[in-house]
C-alpha positions as CSV (number, residue, x, y, z in Angstrom):
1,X,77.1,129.8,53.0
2,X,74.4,127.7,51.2
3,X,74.0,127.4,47.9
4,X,70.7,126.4,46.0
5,X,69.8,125.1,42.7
6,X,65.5,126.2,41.8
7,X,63.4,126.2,39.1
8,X,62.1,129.7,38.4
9,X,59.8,130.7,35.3
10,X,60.7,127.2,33.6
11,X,64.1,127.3,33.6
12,X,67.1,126.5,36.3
13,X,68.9,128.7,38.2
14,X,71.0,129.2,41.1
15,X,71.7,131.0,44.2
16,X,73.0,131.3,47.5
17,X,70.6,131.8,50.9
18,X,70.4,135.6,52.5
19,X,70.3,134.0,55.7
20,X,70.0,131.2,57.2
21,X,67.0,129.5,55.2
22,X,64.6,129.6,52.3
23,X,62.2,132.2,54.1
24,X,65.4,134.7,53.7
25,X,65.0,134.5,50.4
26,X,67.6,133.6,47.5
27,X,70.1,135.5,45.9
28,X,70.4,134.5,42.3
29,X,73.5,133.9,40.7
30,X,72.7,132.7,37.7
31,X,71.5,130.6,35.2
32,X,71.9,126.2,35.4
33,X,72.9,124.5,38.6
34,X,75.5,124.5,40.6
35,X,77.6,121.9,38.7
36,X,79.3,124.9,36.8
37,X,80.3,127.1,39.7
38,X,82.1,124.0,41.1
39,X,83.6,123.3,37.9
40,X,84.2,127.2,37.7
41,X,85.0,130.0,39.6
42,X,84.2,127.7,43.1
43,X,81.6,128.1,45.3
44,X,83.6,130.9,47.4
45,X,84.0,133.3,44.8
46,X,80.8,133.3,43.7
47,X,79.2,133.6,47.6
48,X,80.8,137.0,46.9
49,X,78.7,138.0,43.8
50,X,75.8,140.1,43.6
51,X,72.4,139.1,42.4
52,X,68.8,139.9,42.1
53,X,66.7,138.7,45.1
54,X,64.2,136.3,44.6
55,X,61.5,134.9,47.7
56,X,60.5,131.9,48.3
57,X,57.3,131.8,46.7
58,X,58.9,132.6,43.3
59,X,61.1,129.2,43.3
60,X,60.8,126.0,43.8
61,X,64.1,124.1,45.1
62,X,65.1,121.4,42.9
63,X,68.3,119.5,44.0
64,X,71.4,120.9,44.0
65,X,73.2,119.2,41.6
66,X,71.3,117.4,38.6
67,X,73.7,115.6,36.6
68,X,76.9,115.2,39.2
69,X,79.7,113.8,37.7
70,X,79.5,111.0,39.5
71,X,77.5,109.9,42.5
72,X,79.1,107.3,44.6
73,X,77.7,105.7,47.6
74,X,79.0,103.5,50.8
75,X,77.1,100.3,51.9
76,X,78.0,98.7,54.7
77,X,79.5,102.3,57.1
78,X,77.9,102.2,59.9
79,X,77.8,99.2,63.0
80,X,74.6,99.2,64.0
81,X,73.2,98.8,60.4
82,X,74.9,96.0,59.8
83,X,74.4,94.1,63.0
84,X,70.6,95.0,62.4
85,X,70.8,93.3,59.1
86,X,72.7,90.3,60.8
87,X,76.1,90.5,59.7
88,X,79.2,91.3,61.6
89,X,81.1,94.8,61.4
90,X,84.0,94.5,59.8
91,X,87.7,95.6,61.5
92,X,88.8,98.8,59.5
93,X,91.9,98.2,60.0
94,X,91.5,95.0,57.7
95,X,88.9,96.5,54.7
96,X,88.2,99.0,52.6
97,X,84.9,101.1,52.0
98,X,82.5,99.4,50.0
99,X,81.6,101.7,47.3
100,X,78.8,101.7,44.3
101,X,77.5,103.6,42.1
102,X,73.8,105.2,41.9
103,X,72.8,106.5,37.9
104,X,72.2,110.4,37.6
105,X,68.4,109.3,37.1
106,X,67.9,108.6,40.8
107,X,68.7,111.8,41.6
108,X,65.7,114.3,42.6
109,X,64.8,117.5,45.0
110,X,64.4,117.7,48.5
111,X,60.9,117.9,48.1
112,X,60.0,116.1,44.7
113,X,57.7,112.6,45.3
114,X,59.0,109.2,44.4
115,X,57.1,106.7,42.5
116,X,57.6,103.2,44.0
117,X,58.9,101.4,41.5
118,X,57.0,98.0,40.0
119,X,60.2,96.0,40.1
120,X,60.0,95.8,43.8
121,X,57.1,95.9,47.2
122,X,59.9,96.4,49.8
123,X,60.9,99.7,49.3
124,X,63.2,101.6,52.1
125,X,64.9,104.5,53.7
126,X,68.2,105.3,54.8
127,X,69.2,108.9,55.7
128,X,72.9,109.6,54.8
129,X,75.1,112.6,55.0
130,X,76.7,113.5,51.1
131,X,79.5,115.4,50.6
132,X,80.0,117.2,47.3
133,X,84.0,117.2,45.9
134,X,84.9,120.8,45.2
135,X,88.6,120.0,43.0
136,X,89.9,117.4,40.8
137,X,92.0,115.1,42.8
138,X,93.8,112.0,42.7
139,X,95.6,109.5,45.6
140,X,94.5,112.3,47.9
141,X,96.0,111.5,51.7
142,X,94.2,111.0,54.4
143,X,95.1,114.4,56.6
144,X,94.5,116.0,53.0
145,X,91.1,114.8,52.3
146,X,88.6,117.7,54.1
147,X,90.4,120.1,51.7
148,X,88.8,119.2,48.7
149,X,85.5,118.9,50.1
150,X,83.1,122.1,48.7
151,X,80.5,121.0,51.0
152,X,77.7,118.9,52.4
153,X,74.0,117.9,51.8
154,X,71.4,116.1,53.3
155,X,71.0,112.8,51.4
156,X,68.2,109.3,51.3
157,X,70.1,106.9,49.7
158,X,65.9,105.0,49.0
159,X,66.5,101.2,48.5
160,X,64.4,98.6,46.9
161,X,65.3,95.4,49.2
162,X,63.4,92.9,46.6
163,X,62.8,92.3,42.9
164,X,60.5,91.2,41.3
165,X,61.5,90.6,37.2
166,X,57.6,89.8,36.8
167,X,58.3,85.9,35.7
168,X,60.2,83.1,38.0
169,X,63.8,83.5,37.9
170,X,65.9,80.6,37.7
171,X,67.8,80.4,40.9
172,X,70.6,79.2,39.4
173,X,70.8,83.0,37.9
174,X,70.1,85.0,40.5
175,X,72.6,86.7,42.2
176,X,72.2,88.6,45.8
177,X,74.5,91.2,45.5
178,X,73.1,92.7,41.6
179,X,69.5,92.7,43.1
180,X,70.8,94.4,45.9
181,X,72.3,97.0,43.4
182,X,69.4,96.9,41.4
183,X,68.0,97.8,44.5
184,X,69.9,101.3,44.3
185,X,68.9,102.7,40.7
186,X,65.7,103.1,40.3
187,X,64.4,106.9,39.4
188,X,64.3,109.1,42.2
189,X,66.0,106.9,44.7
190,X,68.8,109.8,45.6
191,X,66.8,112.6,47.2
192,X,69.6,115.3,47.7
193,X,69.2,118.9,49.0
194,X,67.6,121.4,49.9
195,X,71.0,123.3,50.5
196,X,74.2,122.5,49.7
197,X,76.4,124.1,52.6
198,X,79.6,125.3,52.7
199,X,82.5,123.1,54.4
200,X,83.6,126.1,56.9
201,X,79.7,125.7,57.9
202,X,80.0,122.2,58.8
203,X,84.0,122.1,61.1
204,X,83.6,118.5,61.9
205,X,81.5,116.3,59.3
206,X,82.0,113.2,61.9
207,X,79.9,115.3,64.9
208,X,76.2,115.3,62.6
209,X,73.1,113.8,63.6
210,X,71.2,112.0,60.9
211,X,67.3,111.4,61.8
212,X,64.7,110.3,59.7
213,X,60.7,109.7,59.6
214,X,57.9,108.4,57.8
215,X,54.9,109.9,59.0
216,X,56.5,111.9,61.7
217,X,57.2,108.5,63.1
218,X,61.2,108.5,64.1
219,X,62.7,105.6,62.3
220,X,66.4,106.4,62.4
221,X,68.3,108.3,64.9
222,X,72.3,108.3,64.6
223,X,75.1,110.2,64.2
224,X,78.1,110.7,62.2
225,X,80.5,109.8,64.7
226,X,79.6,106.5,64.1
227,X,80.9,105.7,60.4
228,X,83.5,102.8,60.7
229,X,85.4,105.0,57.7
230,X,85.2,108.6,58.3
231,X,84.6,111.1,55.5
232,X,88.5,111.7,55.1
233,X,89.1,108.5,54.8
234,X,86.2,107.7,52.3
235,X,87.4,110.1,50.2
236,X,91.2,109.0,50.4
237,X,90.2,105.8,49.2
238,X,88.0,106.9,46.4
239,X,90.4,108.7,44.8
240,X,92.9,106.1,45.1
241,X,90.6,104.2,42.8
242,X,89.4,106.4,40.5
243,X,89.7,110.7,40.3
244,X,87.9,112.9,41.9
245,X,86.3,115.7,40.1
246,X,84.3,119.0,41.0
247,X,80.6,118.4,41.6
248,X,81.5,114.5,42.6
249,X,78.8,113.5,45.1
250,X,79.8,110.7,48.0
251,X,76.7,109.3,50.1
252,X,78.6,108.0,53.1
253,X,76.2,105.3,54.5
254,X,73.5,105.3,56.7
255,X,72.8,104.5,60.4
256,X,70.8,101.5,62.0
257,X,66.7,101.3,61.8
258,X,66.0,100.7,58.3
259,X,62.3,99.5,57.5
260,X,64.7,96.1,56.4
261,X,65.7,95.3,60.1
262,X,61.6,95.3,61.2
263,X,59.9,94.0,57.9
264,X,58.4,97.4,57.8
265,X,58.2,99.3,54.1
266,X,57.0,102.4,52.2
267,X,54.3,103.0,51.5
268,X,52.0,105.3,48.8
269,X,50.6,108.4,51.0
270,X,53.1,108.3,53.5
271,X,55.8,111.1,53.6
272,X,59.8,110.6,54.6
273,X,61.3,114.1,56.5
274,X,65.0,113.5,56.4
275,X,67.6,115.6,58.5
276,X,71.6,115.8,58.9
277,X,73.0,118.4,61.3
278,X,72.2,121.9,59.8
279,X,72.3,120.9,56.5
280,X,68.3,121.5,56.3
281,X,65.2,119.1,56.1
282,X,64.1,117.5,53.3
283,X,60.3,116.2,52.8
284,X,59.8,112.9,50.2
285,X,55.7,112.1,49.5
286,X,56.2,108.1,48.0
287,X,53.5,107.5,45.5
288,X,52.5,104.6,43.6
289,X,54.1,103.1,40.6
């Protein structure tokens, strides 16, 4: 099934798809997003309500989950993005994921423009597959981990790859790694949506492919198989750290061909089309500051 969260007369709502995509219309389920059917009843149970129908020209998608719990993200998962960025892959066998954390405020629809931000000119994309945590859990193993996965959604984890404080910094005080996490926070810099689908929909989250473009141009082409920590084992090791709770989002990394690896950034006027597996397309406008 997928699940949506919309805007409708000026308030929230949400629903589930009668088919396959927004054109089928929505069946609505009820009031607020979907944060409270994972917190609730589950998104299972409520596939099996009843609602009013609404089309598609009565909504407007907004993403699924506003105010997650927690949204965690992975730098650092994928090979070929690190090689582009000239470092050297490290052995799985011998590290751990490299999570962070992006603030709720970064968080906006599949469709919703971003403002580039005035702390920074090099502004980039990287198309990631989230997965949304459907129990609480804690020290989950490994072979266990797909269980308490509610489903998936198409994420852009956007990244600012300078900043700029507006006065000289003293370089005894600047530090690489917080501007690179500054990098990850500014407002609307965690596209998510437009579906959130059901984990029997997606059988094997490591058999995806991620593409994105700006301006129809392809810029990334990869493929989930190509994580060096699988989704399993991402989650494993979050909750080893810290629990798990329903509504818990987990951006898992991206692939190679980031605007980084060319000196190539966003733009205002140009549009970013994200897309992972069947989880459905999402369209970003960038505007100014």
């Amino acid at each position: 099934m997928r699940f949506v969260s919309y805007q409708r007369d000026g308030a929230v709502y949400h629903g589930r798809l009668a088919g396959a995509d927004l054109a089928s219309g929505v069946i609505e389920l009820g009031p607020g997003d979907l944060l409270g059917v994972l917190e609730g009843e589950g998104l299972a149970a409520a596939g099996q309500r009843s609602g009013a129908e609404r089309s598609a020209d009565e909504i407007m998608l907004i993403s699924p989950l506003l105010r997650p719990p927690k949204l965690l993200a992975v730098a650092a998962n994928y090979a070929d993005h690190i090689r582009e960025g000239g470092g050297t892959p490290m052995n799985p066998a011998a590290a751990t994921p490299r999570l962070f954390l992006k603030p709720s405020t970064s968080i906006t629809g599949p469709y919703d423009p971003i403002r580039l931000p005035t702390i920074s000119s090099q502004n980039d994309w990287e198309v990631e597959l989230a997965v949304v945590i459907g129990q609480r859990c804690r020290d989950v193993p490994v072979e266990q981990a797909l269980d308490v996965v509610a489903g998936y959604v198409t994420a852009n984890d956007v990244s600012a790859r300078s900043i700029d404080a507006g006065f000289e910094r003293d370089s005894e005080h600047v530090h690489p790694f917080f501007d690179w996490l500054l990098g990850k926070w500014p407002d609307g810099f965690a596209p998510l949506g437009p579906y959130l689908v059901t984990a029997d929909e997606v059988p094997d989250p490591q058999d995806l492919e991620l593409v994105l473009e700006v301006d129809g141009v392809v810029r990334q082409q990869g493929s989930t198989k190509d994580m060096i920590f699988g989704v399993a084992e991402l989650i494993a090791f979050a909750s080893s750290v810290m629990t798990l709770e329903p509504g818990d989002v987990i951006e898992t990394g991206t692939p190679d061909g980031t605007g980084a690896a060319i000196g190539v950034y966003l733009k205002p006027g140009e549009v970013m089309t994200a897309r992972v597996g069947n989880l459905g397309e999402q369209r970003t406008p960038v505007q100014s500051a």
